[in-house]
C-alpha positions in Angstrom: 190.9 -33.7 -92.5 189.7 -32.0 -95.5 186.5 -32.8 -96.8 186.0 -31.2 -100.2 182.5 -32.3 -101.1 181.3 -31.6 -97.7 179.3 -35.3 -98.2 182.4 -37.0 -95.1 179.5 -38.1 -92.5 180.6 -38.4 -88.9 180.8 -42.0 -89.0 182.9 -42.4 -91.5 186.1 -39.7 -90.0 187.5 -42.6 -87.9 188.5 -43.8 -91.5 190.8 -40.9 -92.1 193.1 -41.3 -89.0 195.6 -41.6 -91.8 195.2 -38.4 -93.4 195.0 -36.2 -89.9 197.4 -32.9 -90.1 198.5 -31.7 -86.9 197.2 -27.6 -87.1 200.2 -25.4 -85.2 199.9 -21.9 -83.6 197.2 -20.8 -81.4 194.8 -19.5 -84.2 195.6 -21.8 -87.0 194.7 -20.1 -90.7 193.0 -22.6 -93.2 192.2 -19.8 -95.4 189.5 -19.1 -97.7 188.0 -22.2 -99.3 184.7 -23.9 -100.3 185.8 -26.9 -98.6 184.5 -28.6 -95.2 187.1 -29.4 -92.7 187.5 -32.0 -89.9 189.3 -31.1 -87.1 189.8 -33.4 -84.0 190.7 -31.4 -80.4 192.3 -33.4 -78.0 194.3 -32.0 -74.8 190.9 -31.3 -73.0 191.4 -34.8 -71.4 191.6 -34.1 -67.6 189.9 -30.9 -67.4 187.1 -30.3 -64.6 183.4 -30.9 -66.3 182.5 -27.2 -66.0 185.5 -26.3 -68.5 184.0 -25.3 -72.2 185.5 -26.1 -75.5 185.7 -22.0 -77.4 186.3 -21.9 -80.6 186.2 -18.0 -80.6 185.2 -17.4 -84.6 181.8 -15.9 -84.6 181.8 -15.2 -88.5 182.1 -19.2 -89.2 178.8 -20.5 -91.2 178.5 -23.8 -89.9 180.2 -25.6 -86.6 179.2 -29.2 -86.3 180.8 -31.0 -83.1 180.6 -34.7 -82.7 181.1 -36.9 -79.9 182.9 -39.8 -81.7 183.3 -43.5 -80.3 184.9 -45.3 -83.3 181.9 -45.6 -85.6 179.7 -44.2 -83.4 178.0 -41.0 -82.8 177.2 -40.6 -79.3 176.1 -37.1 -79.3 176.1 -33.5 -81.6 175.7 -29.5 -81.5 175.3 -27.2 -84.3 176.5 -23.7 -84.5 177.6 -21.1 -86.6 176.8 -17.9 -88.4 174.3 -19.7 -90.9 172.0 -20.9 -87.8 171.4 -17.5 -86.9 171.8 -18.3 -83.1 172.5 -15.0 -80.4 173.6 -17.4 -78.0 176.3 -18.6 -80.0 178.2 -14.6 -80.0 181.1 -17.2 -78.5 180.5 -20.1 -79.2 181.6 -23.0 -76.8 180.7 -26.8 -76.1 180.9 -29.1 -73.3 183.4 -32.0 -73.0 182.5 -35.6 -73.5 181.8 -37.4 -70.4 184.0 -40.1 -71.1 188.0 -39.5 -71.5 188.2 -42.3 -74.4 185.6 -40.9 -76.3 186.6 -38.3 -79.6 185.6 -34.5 -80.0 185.5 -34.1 -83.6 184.8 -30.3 -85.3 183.2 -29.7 -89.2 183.5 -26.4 -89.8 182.8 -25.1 -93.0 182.7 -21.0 -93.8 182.9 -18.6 -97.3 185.0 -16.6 -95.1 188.9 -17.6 -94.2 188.5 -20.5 -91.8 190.3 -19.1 -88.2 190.3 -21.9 -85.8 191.3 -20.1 -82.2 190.2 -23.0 -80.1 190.9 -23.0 -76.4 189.8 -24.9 -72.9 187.9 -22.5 -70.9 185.3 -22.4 -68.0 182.1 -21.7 -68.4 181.9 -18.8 -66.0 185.2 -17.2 -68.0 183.1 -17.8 -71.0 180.1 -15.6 -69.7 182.5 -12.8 -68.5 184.3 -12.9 -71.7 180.8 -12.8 -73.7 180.1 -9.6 -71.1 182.9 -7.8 -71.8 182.4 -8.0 -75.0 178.8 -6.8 -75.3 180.4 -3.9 -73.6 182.8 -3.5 -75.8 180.8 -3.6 -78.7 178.0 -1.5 -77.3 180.4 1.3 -75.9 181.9 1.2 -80.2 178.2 1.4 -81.0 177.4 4.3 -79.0 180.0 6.3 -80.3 179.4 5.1 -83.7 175.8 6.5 -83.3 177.0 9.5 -82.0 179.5 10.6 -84.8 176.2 9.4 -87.3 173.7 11.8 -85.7 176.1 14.6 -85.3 176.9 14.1 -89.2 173.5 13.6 -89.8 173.2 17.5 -88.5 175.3 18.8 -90.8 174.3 16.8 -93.6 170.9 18.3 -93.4 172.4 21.6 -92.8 174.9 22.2 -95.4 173.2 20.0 -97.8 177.1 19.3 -99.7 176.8 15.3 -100.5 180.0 14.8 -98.9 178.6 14.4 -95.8 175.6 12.1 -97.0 177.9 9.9 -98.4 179.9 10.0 -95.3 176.6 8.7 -93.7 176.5 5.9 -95.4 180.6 5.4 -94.6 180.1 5.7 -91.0 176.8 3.5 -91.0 178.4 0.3 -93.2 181.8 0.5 -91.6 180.0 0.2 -87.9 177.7 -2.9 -89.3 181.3 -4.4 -90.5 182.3 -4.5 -86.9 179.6 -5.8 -85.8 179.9 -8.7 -88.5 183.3 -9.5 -87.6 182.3 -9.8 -84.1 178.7 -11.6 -85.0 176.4 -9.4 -83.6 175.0 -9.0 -87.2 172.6 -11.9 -86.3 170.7 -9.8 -83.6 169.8 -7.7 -87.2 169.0 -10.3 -89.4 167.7 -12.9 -87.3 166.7 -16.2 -88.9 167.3 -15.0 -92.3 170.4 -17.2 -92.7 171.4 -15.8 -96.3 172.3 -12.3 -95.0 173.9 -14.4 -92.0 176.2 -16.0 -93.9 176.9 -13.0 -96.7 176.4 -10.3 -94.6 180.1 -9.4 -94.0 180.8 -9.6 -97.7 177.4 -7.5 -98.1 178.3 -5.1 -95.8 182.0 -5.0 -96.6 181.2 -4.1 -100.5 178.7 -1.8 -99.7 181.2 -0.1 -97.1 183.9 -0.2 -100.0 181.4 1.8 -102.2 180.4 4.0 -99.4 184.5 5.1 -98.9 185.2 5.2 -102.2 182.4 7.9 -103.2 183.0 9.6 -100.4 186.9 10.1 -101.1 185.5 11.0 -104.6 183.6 14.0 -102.9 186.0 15.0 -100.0 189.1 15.0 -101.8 186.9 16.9 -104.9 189.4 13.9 -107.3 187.4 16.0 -110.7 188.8 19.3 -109.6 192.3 18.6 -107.9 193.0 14.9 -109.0 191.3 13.6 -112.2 193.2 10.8 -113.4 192.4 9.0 -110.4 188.9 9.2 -111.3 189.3 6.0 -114.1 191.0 4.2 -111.1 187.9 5.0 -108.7 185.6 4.0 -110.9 187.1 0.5 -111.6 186.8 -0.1 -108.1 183.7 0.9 -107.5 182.8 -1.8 -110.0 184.6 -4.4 -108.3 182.6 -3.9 -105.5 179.6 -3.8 -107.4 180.6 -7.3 -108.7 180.7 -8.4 -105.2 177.5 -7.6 -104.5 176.0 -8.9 -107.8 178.4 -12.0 -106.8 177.1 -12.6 -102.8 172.8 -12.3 -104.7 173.9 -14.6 -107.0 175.1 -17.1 -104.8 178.7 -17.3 -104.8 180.0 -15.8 -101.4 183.5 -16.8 -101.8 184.0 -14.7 -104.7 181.9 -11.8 -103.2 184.3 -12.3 -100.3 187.4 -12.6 -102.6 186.3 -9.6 -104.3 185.9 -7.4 -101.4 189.2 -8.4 -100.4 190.9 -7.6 -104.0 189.3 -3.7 -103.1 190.5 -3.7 -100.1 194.3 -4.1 -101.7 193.8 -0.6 -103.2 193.9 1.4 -100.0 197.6 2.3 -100.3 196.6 4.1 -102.8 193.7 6.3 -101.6 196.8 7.2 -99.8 198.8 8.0 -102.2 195.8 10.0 -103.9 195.3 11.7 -100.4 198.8 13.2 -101.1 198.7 14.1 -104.9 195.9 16.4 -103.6 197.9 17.4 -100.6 200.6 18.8 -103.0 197.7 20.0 -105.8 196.3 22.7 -102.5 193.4 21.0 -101.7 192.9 21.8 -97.6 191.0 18.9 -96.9 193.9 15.9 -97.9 196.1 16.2 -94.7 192.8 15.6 -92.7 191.8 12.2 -95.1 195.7 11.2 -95.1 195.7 11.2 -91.3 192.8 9.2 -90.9 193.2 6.8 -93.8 196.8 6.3 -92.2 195.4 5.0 -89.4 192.9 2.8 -90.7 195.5 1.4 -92.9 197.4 0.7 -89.3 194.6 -0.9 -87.6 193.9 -3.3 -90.4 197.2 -4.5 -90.7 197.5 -5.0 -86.9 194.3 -7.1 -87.5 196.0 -9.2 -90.4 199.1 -9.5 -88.8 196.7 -11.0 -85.5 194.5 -13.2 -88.0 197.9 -14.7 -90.0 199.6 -15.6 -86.5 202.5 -13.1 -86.6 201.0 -11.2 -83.8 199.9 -12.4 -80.7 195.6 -12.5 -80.1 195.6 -10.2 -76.8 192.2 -8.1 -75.9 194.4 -5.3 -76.9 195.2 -6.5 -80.0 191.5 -7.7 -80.7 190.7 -3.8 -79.9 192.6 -2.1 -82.2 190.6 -2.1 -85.6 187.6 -0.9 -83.5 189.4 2.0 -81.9 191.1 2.4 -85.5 187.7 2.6 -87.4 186.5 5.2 -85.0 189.7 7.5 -84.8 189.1 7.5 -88.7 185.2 8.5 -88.2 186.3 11.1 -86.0 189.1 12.7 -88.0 186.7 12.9 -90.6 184.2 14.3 -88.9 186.5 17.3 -87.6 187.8 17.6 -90.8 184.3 18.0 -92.5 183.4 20.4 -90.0 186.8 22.5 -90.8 185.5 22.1 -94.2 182.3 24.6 -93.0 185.0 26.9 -91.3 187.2 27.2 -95.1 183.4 27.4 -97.0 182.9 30.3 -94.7 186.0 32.2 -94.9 185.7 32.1 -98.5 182.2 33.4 -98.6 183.3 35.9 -96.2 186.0 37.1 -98.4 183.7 37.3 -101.6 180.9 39.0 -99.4 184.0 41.5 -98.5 185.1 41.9 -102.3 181.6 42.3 -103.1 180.9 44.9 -100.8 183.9 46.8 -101.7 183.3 46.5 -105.3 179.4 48.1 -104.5 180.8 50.7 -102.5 183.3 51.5 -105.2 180.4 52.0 -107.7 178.4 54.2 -106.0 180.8 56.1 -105.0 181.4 56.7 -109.2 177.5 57.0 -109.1 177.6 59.9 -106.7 180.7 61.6 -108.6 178.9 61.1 -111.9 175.4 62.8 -111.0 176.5 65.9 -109.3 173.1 67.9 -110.0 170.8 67.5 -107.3 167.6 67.3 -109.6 169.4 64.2 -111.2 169.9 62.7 -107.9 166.4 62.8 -107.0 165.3 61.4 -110.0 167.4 58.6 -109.4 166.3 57.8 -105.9 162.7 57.9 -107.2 163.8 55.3 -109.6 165.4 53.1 -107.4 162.2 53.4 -105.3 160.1 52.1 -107.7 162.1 49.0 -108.2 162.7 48.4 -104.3 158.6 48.4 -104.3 158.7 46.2 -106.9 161.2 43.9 -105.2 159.1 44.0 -102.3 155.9 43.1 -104.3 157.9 39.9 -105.8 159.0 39.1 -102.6 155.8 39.1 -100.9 154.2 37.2 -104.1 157.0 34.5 -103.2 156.4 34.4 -99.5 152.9 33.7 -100.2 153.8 30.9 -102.6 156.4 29.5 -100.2 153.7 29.8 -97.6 151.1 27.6 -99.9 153.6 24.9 -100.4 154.4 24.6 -97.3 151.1 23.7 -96.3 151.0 21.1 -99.0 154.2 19.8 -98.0 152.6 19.4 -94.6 149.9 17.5 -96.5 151.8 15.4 -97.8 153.4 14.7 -95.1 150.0 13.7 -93.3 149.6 11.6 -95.9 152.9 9.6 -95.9 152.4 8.7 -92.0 149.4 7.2 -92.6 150.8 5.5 -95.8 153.6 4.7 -93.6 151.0 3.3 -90.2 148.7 1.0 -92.6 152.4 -0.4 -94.1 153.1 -0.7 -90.7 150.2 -2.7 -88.9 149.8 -4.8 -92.1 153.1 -6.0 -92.2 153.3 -7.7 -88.8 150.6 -9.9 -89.1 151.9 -10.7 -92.6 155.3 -11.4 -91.4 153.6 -13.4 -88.5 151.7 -15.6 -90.8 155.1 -16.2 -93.0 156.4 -17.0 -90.1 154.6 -19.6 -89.2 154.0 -21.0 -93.0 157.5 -21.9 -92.9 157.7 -23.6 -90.0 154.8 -25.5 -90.6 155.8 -26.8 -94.1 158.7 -27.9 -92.3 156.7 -30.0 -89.7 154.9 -31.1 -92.6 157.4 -32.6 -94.3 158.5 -34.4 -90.7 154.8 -36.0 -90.6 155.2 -37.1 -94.4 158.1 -38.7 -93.7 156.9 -40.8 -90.7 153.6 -41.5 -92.6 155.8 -42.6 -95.6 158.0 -45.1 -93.1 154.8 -46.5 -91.5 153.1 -46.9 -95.0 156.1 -49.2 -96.3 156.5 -50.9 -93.0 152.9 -52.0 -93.5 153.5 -52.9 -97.2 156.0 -55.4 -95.7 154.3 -56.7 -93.5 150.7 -57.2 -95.9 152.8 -58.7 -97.9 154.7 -61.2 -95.2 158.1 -59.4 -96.5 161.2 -60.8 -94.5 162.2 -57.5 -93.5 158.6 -55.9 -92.7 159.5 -55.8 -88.8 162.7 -54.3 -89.7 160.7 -51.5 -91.6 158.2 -51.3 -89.0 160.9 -50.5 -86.1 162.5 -47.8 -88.2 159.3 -45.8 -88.7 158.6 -46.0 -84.9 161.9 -45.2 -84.0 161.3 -42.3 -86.5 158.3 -41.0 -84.8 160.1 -41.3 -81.5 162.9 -39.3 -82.9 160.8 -36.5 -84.6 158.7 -36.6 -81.3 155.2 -37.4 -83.8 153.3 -35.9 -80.4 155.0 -32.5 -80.4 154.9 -32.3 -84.5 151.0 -32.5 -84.3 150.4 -29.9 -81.6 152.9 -27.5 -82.6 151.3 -28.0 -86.5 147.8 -27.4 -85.0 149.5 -24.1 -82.6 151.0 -23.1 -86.7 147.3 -22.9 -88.5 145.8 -21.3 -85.1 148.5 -18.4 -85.4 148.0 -18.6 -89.3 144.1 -17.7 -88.8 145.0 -15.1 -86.5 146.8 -13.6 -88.1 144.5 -13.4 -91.1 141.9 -12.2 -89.3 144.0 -9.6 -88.1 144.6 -8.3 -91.4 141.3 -8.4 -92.5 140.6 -6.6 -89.5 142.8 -3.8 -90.4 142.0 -3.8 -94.0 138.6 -3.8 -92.7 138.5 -0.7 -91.0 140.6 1.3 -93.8 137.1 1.2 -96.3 136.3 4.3 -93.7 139.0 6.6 -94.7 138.1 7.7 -98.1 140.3 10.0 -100.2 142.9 12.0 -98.1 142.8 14.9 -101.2 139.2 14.2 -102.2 136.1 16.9 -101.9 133.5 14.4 -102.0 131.0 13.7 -98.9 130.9 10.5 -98.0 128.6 9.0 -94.8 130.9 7.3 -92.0 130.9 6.6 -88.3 132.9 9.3 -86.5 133.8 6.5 -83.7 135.1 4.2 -86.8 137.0 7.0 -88.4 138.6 7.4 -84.6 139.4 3.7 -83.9 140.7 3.4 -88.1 142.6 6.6 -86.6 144.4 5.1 -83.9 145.0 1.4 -85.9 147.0 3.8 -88.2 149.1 5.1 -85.6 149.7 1.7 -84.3 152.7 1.6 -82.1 153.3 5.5 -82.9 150.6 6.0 -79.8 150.2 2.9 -78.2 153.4 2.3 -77.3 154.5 5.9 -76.0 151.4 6.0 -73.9 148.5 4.7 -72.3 145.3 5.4 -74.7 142.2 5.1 -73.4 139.1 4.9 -75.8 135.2 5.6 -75.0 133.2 5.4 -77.9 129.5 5.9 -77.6 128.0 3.4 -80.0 124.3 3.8 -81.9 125.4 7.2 -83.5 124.5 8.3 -86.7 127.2 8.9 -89.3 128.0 12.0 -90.2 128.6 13.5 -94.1 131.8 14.3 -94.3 135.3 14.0 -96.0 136.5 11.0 -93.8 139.9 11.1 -95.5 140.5 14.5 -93.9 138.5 14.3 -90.8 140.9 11.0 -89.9 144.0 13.6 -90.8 142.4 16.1 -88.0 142.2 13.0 -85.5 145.4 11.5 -86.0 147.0 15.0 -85.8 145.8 15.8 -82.6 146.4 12.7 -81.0 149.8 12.6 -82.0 150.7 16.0 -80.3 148.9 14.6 -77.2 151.2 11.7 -77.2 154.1 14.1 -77.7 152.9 16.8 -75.0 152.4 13.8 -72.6 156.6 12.1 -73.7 157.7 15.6 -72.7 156.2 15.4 -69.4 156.5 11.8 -67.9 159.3 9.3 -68.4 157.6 6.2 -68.0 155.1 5.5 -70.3 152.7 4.1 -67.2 152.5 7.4 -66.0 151.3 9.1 -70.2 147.4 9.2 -70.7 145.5 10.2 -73.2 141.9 9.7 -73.6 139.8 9.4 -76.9 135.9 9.6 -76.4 132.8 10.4 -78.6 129.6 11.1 -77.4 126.3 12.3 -78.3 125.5 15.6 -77.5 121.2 16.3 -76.5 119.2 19.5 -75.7 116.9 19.4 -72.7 113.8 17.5 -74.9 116.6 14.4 -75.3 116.2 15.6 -78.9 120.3 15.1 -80.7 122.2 18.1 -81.4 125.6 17.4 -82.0 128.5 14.8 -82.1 131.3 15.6 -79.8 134.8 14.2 -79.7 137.3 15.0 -77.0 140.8 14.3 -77.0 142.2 15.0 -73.4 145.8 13.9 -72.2 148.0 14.9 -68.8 151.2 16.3 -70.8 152.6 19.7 -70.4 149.3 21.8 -70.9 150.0 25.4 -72.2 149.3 29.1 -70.7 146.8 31.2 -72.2 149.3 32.9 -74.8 150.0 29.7 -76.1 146.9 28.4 -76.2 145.5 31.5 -78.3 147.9 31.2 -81.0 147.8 27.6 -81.5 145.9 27.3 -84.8 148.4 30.3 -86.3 150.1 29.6 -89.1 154.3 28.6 -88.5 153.4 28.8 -84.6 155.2 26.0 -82.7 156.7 25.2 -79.5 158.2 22.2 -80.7 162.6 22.4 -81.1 163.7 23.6 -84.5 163.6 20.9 -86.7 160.6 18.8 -84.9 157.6 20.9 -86.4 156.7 23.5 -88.9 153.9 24.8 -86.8 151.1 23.9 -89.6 150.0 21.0 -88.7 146.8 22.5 -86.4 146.3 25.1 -89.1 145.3 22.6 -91.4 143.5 20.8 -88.5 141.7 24.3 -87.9 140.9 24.8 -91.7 139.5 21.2 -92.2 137.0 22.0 -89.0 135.7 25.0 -90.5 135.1 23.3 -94.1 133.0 21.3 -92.2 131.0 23.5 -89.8 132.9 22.2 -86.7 133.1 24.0 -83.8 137.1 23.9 -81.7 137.1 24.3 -78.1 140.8 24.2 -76.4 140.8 23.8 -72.8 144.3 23.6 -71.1 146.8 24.5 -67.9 150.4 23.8 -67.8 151.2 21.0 -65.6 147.6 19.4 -65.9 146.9 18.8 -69.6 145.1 20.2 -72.9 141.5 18.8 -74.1 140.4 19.4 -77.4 136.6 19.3 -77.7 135.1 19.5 -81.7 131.5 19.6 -82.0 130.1 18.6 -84.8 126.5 19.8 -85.5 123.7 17.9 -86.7 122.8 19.0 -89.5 126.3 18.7 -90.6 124.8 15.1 -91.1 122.5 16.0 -93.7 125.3 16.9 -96.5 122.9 19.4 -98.5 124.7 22.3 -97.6 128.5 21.2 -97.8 127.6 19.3 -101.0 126.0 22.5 -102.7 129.0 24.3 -101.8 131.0 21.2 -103.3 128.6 21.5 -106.7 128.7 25.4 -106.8 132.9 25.2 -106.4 
């Protein structure tokens, strides 16, 4: 029964026996529409009471089933994409316990309404819902691979073919996973990108492939006609996205769809630069061919012409990632041709040299000539050398303000970090407590107008009165006022757990700044460690011993928290490449006071000591070198305790290193006393 307005209430379906359609086939195509639809199942009359009703359509916005007895409503269930429910990957329902009784299905969906219903027990359903999991985390995995491995030679060749191809591999796998509706593990209860999310995802994967062909198949060198046609579609995804923000996710969808209708010609384009020379079209007409297979099999499945077999189900999966794949070996062929070519110009270019000095030596035949030459050339290869060394130096420079920088960003990144959980946390529960509120107002509202009635001796003021208590009874009033006073408790919380971050961020300073400001070395430490949030804490066990009734010190607390978080970082890291579990990583933060033999105060001293690899005594002696590391390429740029060692000194700290591989490094700074007293640091500031 189709209910246009989506206003048809459950009682009110028995009325339209007359207008029931019988639905054929055993995935029935209502296509795309705006509409709500009524769909009665029957045939599950006689089944055993562990047998489930599956309607196998995760991407569905809305299912609302019904247990129907005339007029009646003896029972419902929501599910659906829009609810936002994990549990629902398949969704299924239980029978009515009596035979008589109706099972009655609104569904309602911005995406083509498929309606594979089947009778099914529940342990069936669980195995199904397993094998699936598998399924999609085995496609996942391999997904992730081909990503990282592209992600390598992104970064390595730098060409934007393969960044775009990033973004390809990455929205084509999050399409999958909206088809098969394990998009709501990513967006959770945000029920917008729930219900858009495959129109989202499917415009920004048509933008991803279409860029990417721009680049791969080089359309402004071999092809440039096709350009105009690439750039018209490129808006008609656009207008899908502009369409699913603005609210209208049947025409996002419809859009996305209208796209899609131009892959035959990618093709065709594949093979107009096939024919033009370019090497890399046989590779992108291979895999595009078999994309363009996969789909179809999928239509062909969804329309009914094919039968719905696991196999089946399987192959636009297996398609997308023979396509990833292909492209992926044909992008790394695309380094072999890049390097062939530079080869042969390196060859020419060599000839071509040799060629000219050989005229060089033919032309200067006198030997005084000669030499005045060479002496020449000299001069200019000690100039070159000079230039070079000037820019080795300036590389050098910005390298260490790149690590700055760097510094800077993961702390940007940590207080970003910490203060957005207990932000989230308090949205959280805002929402759902405006919601309960709006439940109490509307049982204070029925009891205040049952008690109008009845002041005022109205004939229906008992009536009035039994609805609001039946109300209460069916909001649960009890459980509304608990769980709102459980909302403001977690709201406080977590208030007071941002002003406790925000709170100890005053003790940072200026991360570039040369000013001396007075702070508490055990506040900088434990502002440190807030900073690092789940960066330490959750890759190992950190243990902190703070001596309290220290004096501050004058320093450049910006900085000095830099040094900490630096070398508490790398113990984490030393102590990940030891142990496995994260029981088993310790690292140990302490400040104490250090005293001479009068119990007069000399110094501050903080230790950081973990149980990670430790290092040998070469090691250990070159650690504060610049570009020394014995991290993998890629994971360090071996300044990061040369700028440690270089903020110490600016401060008159002294660096002990104690370590032994297999037991663990401590680093010990001492920090005199009469650093405290800021005259001399802050001449030096003045005189600068």
């Amino acid at each position: 029964v189709e209910d246009p307005s989506g206003t048809l209430r459950p009682e009110q379906v028995h009325l339209k026996q007359g207008g029931v359609e019988r639905l054929e086939g055993a995935r029935p195509n209502l296509g795309s529409t705006d509409a709500a639809y009524w769909v009665r199942v029957s045939g599950w009359q006689g089944a055993p009471r562990n047998a489930r009703v599956v309607l196998d359509n995760p991407t569905l916005d809305s299912i609302d089933v019904f247990t129907l007895n005339g007029a009646r409503v003896l029972g419902s269930v929501r599910s659906g994409a829009a609810y936002g429910n994990p549990e629902d990957l398949i969704p299924s329902f239980a029978l009515p316990l009596n035979e008589a009784h109706e099972l009655w299905f609104r569904v309602r969906s911005t995406k083509p309404l498929l309606l594979p219903f089947s009778l099914t027990q529940v342990d069936r359903v669980e195995a199904t819902r397993r094998r699936r999991d598998l399924a999609v985390a085995l496609y996942t995995g391999m997904v992730l691979a081909i990503l990282i491995y592209n992600t390598f030679l992104a970064f390595t060749t730098g060409q934007r073919a393969y960044f775009s191809y990033l973004f390809v591999v990455l929205t084509v796998g999050l399409v999958q996973w909206c088809f098969n509706g394990y998009d709501r593990l990513i967006w959770g209860d945000f029920s917008w990108m729930a219900v858009n999310g495959l129109a989202v995802m499917g415009a920004l994967s048509g933008l991803a492939a279409l860029v990417f062909a721009r680049h791969f198949l080089e359309v402004r060198r071999y092809t440039p006609r096709w350009n105009l046609m690439i750039t018209l579609l490129l808006w008609v995804y656009a207008a899908a996205l502009i369409s699913a923000f603005l609210g209208m996710p049947s025409v996002a969808y419809n859009l996305v769809n209208l796209g899609a209708l131009s892959a035959p010609a990618m093709l065709i384009l594949s093979i107009v630069s096939w024919r033009k020379g370019n090497p890399s079209a046989p590779w992108y007409f291979v895999a595009w061919s078999i994309f363009l297979v996969a789909v179809t099999m999928q239509a062909l499945r969804d329309f009914g012409v094919m039968s719905s077999t696991p196999m089946a189900a399987a192959l636009l999966p297996i398609g997308t990632v023979l396509e990833m794949l292909l492209l992926s070996f044909a992008l790394g062929n695309r380094i072999n041709v890049l390097k062939r070519s530079s080869d042969e110009a390196n060859a020419k270019a060599l000839a071509a040299s040799l060629e000219n000095e050989r005229i060089v030596k033919e032309q200067n035949a006198e030997l005084e000539t000669r030499v005045r030459e060479r002496t020449e050339d000299l001069a200019k290869a000690n100039s070159g050398l000079s230039n070079a060394l000037h820019d080795l130096q300036g590389a050098q420079d910005q390298l260490i303000q790149t690590e700055k920088l760097a510094s800077l960003g993961q702390m940007t990144a940590g207080i970003a970090h910490e203060l957005n959980n207990p932000i989230n946390y308090v949205q959280s529960n805002a929402t759902s407590l405006r919601r309960d509120l709006e439940e109490l107002i509307q049982v204070i509202e029925a009891h205040v107008a049952a008690l109008s009635g009845l002041a005022s001796d109205a004939p229906d003021g008992m009536e009035l009165l039994a609805k609001a208590q039946d109300m209460a009874r069916t909001l649960d009033l009890s459980f509304l006022i608990e769980e709102s006073r459980q909302l403001i408790q977690g709201i406080l919380d977590g208030a007071d757990r941002t002003a406790h971050i925000v709170g100890g961020l005053r003790v940072f300073g200026r991360m570039d700044g040369d000013n001396l400001v007075a702070a508490s070395l055990g506040e900088l430490l434990e502002a440190s460690i807030t900073v690092l949030g789940d960066r330490a804490r959750s890759k190992a066990k950190l243990n902190v011993d703070l001596e309290e009734g220290l004096p501050p010190l004058w320093c450049q607390s910006g900085k000095l928290s830099q040094v900490f978080m630096n070398i508490i970082v790398n113990a984490v890291q030393a102590t990940e490449s030891r142990w496995q579990d994260v029981e088993d990583r310790k690292v140990e933060v302490g400040l104490i006071g250090v005293k001479d033999g009068a119990g007069k105060l000399q110094a501050l001293k903080v230790f950081i000591r973990d149980n990670g690899t430790g290092m040998d005594e070469v090691t250990r002696q070159r650690i504060f070198d610049p570009f020394y590391t014995t991290k993998d390429v890629g994971k360090g740029t071996g300044l990061g305790l040369s700028i440690v060692k270089g903020i110490l000194d600016d401060h008159g700290a002294e660096v002990r290193v104690e370590s032994a591989v297999g037991e663990g490094t401590e680093f010990q700074l001492l920090f005199a006393i009469d650093a405290m007293k800021g005259g001399g640091t802050q001449d030096r500031n003045e005189a600068a």
